[in-house]
BAFI-874776 format. One record per residue: x, y, z of N, C-alpha, C, O in turn; residue in three letters. Coordinates in steps of 0.02 Angstrom, whole numbers, plus 50000, padded with zeros to 5 digits. Layout:
BEGIN
XYZXYZXYZXYZALA;...
! end
This chain:
BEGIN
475555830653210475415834353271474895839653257474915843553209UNK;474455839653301473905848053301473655847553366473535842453399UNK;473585854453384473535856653448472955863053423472865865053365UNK;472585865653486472055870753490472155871653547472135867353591UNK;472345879653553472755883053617472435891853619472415895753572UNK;472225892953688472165902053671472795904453658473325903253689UNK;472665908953595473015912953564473495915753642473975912853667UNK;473305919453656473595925253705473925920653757474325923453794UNK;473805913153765474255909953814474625905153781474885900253808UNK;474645906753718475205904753652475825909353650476405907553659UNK;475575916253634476145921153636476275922953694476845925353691UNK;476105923253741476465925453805476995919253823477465920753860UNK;476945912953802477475906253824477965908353765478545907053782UNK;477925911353698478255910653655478795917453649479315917553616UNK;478445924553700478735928453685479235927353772479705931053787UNK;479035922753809479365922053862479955917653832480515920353832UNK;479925911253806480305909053777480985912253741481555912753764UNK;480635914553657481135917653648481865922853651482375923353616UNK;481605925953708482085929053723482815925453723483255929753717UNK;483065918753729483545916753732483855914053670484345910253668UNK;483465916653613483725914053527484165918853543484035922953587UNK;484725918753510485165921753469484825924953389484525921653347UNK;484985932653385484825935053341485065932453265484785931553211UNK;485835931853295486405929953242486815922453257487355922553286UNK;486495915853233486645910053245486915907453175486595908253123UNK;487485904653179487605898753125487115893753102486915891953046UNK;486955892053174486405885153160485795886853145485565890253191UNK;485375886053097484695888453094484185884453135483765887853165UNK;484145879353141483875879353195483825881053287483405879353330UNK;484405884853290484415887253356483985892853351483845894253409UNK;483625897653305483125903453275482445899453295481935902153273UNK;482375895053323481895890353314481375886653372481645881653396UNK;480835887753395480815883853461480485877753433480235877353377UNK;480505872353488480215867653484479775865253506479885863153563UNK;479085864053480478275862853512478455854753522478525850753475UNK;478515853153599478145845453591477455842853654477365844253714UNK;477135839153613476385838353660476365833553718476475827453719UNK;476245836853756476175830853817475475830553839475025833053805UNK;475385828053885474605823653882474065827953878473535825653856UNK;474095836253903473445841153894473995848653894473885853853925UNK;474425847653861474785855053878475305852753805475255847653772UNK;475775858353796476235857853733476835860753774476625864253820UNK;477515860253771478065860553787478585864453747479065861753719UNK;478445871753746479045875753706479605874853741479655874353802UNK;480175874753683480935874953704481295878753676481085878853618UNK;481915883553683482165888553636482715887453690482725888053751UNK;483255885053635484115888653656484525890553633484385889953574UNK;485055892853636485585895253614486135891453615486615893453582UNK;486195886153646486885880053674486905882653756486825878453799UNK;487015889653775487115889753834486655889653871486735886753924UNK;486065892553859485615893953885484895891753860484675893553805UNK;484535887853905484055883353864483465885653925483585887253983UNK;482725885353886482175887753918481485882053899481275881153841UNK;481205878753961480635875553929479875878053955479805878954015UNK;479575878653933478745881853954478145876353927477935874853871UNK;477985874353985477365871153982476745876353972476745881654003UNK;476185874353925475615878953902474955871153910475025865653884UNK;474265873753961473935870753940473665869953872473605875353844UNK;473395862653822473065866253780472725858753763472875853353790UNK;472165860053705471995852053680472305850953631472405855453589UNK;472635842553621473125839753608472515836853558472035834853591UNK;472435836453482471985834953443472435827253419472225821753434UNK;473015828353384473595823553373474225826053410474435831853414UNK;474505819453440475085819653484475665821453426475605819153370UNK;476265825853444476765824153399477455831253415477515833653471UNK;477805833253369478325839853385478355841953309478455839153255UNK;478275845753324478585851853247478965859253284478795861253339UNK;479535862853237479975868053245479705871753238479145870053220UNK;479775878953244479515882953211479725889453226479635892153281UNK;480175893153151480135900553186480175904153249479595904753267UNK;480565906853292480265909353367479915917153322479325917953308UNK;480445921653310480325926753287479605928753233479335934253242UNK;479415925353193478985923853167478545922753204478185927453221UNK;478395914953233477675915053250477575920153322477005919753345UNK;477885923453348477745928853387477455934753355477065938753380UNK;477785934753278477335940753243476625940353227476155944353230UNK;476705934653211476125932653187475285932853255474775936253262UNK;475515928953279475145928153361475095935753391474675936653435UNK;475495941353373475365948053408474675951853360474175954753382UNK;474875950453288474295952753265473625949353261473135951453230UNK;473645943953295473055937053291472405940753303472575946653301UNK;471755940553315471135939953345471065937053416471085931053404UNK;470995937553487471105935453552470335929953538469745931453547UNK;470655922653511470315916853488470955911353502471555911553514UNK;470455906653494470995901053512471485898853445471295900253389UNK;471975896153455472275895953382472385887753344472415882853382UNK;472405887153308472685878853297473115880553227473085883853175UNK;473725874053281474405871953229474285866253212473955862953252UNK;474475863353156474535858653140475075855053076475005855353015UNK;475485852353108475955847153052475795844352991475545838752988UNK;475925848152934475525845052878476335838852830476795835852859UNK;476225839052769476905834952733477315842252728477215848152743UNK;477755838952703478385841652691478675847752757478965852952742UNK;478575846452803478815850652860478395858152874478535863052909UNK;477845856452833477435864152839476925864852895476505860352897UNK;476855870352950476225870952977475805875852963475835881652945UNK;475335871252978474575875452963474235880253007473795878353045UNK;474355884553005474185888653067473505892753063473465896553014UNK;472895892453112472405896153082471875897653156471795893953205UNK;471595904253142471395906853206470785911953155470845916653116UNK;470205907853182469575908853138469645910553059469845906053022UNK;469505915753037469445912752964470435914952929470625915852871UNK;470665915052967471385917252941471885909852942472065905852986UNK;471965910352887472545903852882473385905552850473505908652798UNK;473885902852896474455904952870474655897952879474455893552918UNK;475235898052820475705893052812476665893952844476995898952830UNK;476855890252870477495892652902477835885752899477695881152936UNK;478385885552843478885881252852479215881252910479375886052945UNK;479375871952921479665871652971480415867252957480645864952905UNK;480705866953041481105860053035481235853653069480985852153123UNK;481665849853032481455842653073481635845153158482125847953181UNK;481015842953189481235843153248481865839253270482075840953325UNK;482235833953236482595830253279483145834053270483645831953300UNK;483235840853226483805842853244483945847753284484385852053278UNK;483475846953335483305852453391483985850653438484085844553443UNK;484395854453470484835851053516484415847353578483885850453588UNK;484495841853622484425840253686484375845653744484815849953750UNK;484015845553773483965850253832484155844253902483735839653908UNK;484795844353954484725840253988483955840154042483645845354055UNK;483755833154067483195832354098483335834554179482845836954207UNK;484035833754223484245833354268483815826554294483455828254342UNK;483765822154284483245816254307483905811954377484475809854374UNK;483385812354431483625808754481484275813154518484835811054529UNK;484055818554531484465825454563483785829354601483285831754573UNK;483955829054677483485830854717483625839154733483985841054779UNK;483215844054682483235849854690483265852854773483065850254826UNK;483555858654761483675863854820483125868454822482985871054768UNK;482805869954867481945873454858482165881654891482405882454948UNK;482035886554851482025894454856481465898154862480945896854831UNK;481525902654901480935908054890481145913154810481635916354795UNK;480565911854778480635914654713480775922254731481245924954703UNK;480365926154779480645934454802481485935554795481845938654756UNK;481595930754861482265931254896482825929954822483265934054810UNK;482755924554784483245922454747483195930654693483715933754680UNK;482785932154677482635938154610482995945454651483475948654628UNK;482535947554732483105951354746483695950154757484055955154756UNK;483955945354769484855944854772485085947454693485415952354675UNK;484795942354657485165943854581485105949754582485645952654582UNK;484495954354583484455961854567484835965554602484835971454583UNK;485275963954659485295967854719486375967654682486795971754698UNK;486455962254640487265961554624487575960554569488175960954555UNK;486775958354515486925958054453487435963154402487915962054365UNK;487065968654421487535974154383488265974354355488525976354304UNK;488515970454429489255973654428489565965554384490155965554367UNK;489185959654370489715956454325489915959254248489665962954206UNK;490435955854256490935954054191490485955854144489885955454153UNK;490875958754070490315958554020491125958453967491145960053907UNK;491645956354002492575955453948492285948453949492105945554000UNK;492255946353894492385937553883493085935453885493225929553876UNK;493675941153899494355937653907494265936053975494695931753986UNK;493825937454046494125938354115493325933154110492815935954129UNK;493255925354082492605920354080492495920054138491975922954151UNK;492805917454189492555917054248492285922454304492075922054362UNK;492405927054261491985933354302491275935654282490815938054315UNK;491355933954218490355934954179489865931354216489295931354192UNK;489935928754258489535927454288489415927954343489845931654367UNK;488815925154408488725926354462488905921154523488585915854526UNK;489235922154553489355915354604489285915754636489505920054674UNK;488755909754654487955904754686488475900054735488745895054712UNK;488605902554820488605899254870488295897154909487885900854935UNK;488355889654932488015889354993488365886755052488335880855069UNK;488685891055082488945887055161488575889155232488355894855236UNK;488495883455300488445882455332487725887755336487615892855369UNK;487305884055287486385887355310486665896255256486225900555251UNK;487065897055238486975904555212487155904955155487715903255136UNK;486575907855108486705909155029486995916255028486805921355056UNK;487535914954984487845919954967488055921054863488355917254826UNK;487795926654851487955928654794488545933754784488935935554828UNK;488535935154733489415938654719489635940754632489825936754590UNK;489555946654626489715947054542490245952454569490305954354627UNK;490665954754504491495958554508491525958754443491315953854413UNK;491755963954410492045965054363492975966954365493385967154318UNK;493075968254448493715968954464493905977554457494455980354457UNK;493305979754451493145987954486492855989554530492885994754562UNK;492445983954537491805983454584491565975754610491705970354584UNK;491255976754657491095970354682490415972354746490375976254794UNK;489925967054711489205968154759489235959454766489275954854726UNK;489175960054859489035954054882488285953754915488105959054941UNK;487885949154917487365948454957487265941454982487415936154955UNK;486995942755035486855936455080486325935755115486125940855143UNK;485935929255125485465927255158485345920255201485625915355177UNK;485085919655242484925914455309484435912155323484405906755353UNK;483935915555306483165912955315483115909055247483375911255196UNK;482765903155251482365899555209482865897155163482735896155104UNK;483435896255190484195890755133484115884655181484035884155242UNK;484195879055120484145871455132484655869855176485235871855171UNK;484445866055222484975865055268485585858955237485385855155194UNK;486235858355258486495853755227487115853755188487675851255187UNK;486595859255146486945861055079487645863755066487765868355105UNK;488215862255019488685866955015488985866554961489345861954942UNK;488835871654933488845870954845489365878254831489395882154879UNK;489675879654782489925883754735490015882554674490395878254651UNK;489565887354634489685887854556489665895654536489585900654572UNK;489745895354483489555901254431489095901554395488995897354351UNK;488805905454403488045904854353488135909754294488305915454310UNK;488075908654244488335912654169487835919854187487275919254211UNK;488155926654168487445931554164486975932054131486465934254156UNK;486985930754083486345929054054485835925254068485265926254050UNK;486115918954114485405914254145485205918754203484665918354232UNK;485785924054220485385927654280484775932054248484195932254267UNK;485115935854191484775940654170483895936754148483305938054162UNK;484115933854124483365928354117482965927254182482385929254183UNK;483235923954239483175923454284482675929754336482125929354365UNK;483065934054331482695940854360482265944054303482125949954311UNK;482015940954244481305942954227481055939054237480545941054265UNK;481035932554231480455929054253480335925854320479855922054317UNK;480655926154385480575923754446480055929254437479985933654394UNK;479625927354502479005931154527479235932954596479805932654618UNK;478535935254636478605939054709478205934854740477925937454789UNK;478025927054725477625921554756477835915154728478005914654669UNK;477825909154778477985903454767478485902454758478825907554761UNK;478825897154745479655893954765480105891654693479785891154641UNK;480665890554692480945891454632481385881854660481725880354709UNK;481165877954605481965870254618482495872354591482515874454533UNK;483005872154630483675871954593483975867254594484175865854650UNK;484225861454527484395857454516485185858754482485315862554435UNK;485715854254523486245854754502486875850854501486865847054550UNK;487285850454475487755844354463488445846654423488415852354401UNK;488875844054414489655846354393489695851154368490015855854392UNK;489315851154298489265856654235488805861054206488915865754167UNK;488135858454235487615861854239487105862554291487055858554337UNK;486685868254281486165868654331485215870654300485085872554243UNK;484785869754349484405871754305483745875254376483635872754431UNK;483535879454355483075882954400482285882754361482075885954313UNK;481965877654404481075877254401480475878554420480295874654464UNK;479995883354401479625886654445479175887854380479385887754323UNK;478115889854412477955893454364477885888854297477835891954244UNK;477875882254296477805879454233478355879754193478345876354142UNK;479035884854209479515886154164480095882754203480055881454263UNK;480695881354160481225879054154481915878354126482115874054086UNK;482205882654150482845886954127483465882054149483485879854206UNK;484105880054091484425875754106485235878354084485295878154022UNK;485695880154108486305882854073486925878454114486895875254167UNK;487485879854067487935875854100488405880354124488535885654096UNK;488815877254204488805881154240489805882254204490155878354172UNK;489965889854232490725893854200491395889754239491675891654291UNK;491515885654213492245883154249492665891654254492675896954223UNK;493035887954323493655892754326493655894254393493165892654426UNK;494145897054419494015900554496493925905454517494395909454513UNK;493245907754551492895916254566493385918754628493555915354677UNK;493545924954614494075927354687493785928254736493205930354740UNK;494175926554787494065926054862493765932154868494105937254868UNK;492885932154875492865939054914492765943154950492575948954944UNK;492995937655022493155940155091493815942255093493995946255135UNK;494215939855049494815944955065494755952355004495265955554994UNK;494345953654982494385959054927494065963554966494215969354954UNK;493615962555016493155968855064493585972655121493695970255176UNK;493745977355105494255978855156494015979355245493415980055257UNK;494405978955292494165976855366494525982155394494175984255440UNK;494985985155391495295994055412494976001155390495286006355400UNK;494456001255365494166007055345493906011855399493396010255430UNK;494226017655411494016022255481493606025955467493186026155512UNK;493456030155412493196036155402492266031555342492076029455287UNK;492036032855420491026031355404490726037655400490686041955444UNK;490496037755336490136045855330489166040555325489086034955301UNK;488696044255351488226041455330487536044755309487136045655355UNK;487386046455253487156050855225486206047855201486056041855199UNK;485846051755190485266050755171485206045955106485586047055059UNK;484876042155104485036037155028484646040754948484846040054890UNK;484036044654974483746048154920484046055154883484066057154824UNK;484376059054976484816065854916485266063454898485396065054840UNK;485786058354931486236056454885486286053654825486736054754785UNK;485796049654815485566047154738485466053854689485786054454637UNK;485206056554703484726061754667485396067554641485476070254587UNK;485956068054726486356072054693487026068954652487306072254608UNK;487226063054670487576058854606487316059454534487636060254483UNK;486546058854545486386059154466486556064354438486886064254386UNK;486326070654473486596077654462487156077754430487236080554375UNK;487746073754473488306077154436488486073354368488896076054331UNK;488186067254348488286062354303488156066154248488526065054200UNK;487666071054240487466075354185488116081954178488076086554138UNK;488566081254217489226084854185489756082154174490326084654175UNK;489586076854164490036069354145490046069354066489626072654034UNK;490686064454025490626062053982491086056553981491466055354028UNK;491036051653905491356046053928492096046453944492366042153979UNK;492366050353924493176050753936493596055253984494186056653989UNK;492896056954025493046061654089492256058354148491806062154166UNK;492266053654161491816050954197491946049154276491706044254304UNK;492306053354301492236055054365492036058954425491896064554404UNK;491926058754504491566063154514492196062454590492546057654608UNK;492126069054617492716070654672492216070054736491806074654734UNK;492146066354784491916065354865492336068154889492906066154882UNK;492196073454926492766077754950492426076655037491896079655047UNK;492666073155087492236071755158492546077155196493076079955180UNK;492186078555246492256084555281492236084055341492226077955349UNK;492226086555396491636085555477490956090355457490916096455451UNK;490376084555448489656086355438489386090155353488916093755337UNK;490096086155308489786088555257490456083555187491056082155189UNK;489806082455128490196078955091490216083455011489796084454966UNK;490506084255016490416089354924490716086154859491296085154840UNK;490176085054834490476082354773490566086454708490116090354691UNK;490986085854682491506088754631491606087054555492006082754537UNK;491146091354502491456088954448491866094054400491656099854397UNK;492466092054360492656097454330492916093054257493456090054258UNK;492596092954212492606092154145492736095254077492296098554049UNK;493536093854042493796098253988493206099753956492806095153950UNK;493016106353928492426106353855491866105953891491346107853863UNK;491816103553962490996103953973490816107654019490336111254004UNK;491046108354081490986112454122491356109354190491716104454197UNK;491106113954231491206111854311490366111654338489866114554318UNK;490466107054390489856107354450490036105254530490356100054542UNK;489836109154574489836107854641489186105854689488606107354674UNK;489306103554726488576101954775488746098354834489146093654834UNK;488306101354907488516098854968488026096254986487456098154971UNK;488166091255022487646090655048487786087555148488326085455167UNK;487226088155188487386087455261487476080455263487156076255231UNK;487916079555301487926071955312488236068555395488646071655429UNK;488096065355405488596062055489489186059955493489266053855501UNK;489776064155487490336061155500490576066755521490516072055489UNK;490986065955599491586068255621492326064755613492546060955657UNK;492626066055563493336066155568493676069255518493436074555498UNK;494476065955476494826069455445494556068855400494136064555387UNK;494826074455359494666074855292494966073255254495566074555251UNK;494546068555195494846065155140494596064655066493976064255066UNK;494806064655013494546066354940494696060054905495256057554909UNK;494206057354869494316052654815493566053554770493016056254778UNK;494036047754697493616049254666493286042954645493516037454661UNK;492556043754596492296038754613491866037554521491656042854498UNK;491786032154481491476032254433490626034654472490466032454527UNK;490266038554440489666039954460488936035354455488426035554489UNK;489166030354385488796024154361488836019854416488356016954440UNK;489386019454435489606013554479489206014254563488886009654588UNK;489286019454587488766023054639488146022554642487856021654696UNK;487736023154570487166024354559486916017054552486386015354577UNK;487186014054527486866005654544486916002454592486775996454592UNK;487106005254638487356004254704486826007154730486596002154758UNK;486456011354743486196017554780485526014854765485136015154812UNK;485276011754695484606010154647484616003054694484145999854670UNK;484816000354730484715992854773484885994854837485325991354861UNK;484705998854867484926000554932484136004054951483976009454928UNK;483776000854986483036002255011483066002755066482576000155092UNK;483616006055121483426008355178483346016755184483316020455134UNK;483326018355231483236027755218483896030055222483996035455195UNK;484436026755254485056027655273485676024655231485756018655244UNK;486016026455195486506022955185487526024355188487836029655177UNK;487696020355200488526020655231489096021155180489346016555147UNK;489216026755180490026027155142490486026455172490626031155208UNK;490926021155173491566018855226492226020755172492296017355122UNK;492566024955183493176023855153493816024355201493716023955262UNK;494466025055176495006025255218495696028455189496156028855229UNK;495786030655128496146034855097495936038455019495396037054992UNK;496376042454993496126042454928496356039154880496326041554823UNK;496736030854897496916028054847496706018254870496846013254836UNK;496396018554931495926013554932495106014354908494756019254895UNK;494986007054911494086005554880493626007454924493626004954980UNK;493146012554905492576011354964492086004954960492015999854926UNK;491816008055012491235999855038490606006355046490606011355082UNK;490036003354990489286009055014489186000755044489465995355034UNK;488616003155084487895998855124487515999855148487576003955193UNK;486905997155137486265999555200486846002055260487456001455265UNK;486256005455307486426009855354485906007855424485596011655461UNK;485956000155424485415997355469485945992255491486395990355453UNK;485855989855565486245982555585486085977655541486575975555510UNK;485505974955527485325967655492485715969655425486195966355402UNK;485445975555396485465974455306486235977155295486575975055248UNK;486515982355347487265980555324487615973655303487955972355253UNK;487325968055378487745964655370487635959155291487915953855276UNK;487205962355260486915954255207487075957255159487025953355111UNK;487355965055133487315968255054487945973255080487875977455125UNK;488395972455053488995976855037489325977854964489385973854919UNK;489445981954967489755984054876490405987554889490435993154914UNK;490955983754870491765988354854491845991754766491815989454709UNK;491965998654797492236004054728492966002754724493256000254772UNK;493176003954686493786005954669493896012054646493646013954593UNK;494206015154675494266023354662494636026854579495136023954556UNK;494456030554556494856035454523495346037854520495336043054552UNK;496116036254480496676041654517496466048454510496256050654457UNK;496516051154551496576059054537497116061754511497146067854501UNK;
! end
């Protein structure tokens, strides 16, 4: 095999790629991507078992063929290169020849055939997305999954589709951000899975803010195509909790406050926070909400701020992290604090008819 490829559209497929090696693998070739040539372009692959990534690169195909190679490595190498075109080439004993004008390096490789399989999904008629829409949902709910590998079926994100409406959904079972959308979902369709977080986390760096994303899918796996790239993981058996019954529907007390001072003054109090005292007191009022911190060894802090609500008054408490990722995906000017005692969950949300109804987030409170 030898190929002649620009440098700079070598490492940008390779440093896109890698991200999904495993630092610390048993298998040495999972450290490893795999170059194979197709008729005017080369085909990187890099996985981990769960999570598999393919990138098409134009380039000239001198001899057809596949060789392994290093991810970590030839990314070093290619960062310090000359912005020239580069050529690899397969020599004996598993070595490539790598050279980009007068610089030549040598880089053992391995047999490609012990690259794992990446499935093809062949003869599965993808589901077509707006690449925007799919990247803000993930961004808009990602946060709040699983990161306990005892509670598997929660690490991930679960990808609905009923009657025309996509709906996403992550929980760690402190928290829970749902989002939903109607425009531009395949008609037909009615699917539920789990998508592992990490294909999300992948996922929301490389979707773009143009053009359409295939989603291809079937019992155990799924795979999302767009952009020349191709991301393939298998999907989390188990059952995600119902969570139309986890959003509470009795909540009386709507306070609805500015979305920028309230951000700004949550953060505030997070800085008199520590990890083993990481709470903050919402104390609601008529026309005013004060939040409350009082921390052994560190101090106290108070702060009010004006807000719209007439009724009783009620106090709970709230992780401040948990708020603040909440507050960081909320792009209207307005946003809604619904609660109903101090030992039920609140619900934040936009503070608009449309975007309430598509993005809601349940807290779970603090005992006091």
């Amino acid at each position: 095999m030898k190929i002649r490829i620009p440098r700079q559209d070598l490492l940008d497929n390779v440093n896109r790629a890698k991200t999904v090696v495993s630092s610390k693998t048993a298998l040495p070739i999972l450290s490893h991507l795999l170059l194979e040539t197709c008729e005017s372009a080369v085909r990187l692959s890099a996985t981990d078992l769960k999570v598999s990534i393919e990138c098409m690169v134009d380039c000239t195909v001198e001899e057809p063929g596949s060789f392994t190679v290093s991810s970590q490595r030839l990314a070093m190498i290619l960062s310090e290169l000359p912005d020239a075109d580069v050529t690899m080439e397969l020599g004996d004993n598993n070595i490539i020849h790598l050279s980009c004008g007068r610089i030549r390096t040598r880089l053992f490789s391995m047999p490609p055939e012990e690259f794992p399989p990446i499935r093809a999904f062949d003869n599965i008629e993808p589901l077509v997305f707006s690449q925007e829409m799919l990247k803000k949902m993930f961004l808009k709910t990602s946060f709040a999954i699983c990161t306990d590998q005892a509670r598997y079926n929660l690490t991930g994100l679960l990808f609905e589709i009923q009657e025309g409406r996509l709906t996403v959904v992550a929980t760690d079972g402190r928290r829970m951000s749902v989002c939903s959308e109607s425009e531009g979902i395949p008609e037909g369709a009615n699917i539920k899975v789990i998508i592992p977080g990490k294909m999300i986390g992948e996922l929301e760096r490389l979707l773009g803010t143009e053009g359409e994303v295939s989603v291809y899918l079937d019992e155990a796996q799924t795979a999302f195509s767009f952009n020349n790239t191709r991301l393939v993981t298998a999907i989390i058996e188990g059952n995600f909790p119902n969570y139309e019954v986890v959003i509470p529907k009795k909540h009386d007390k709507e306070v609805v406050i500015n979305t920028l001072a309230f951000t700004e003054a949550v953060r505030r109090t997070r800085t008199m926070t520590n990890e083993k005292f990481n709470n903050v007191r919402f104390i609601l009022s008529s026309g005013l909400l004060q939040l409350k911190v009082v921390t052994p060894e560190v101090g106290e802090y108070e702060e009010e701020l004006s807000v719209e609500y007439d009724g009783d008054q009620v106090e709970i408490a709230f992780n401040p992290d948990f708020i603040l990722d909440i507050l960081r995906n909320i792009d209207t000017e307005m946003v809604s604090l619904i609660l109903k005692d101090t030992t039920s969950p609140g619900i934040i949300k936009p503070c608009t008819d449309a975007a309430s109804e598509t993005y809601t987030n349940v807290v779970m409170p603090i005992r006091l």
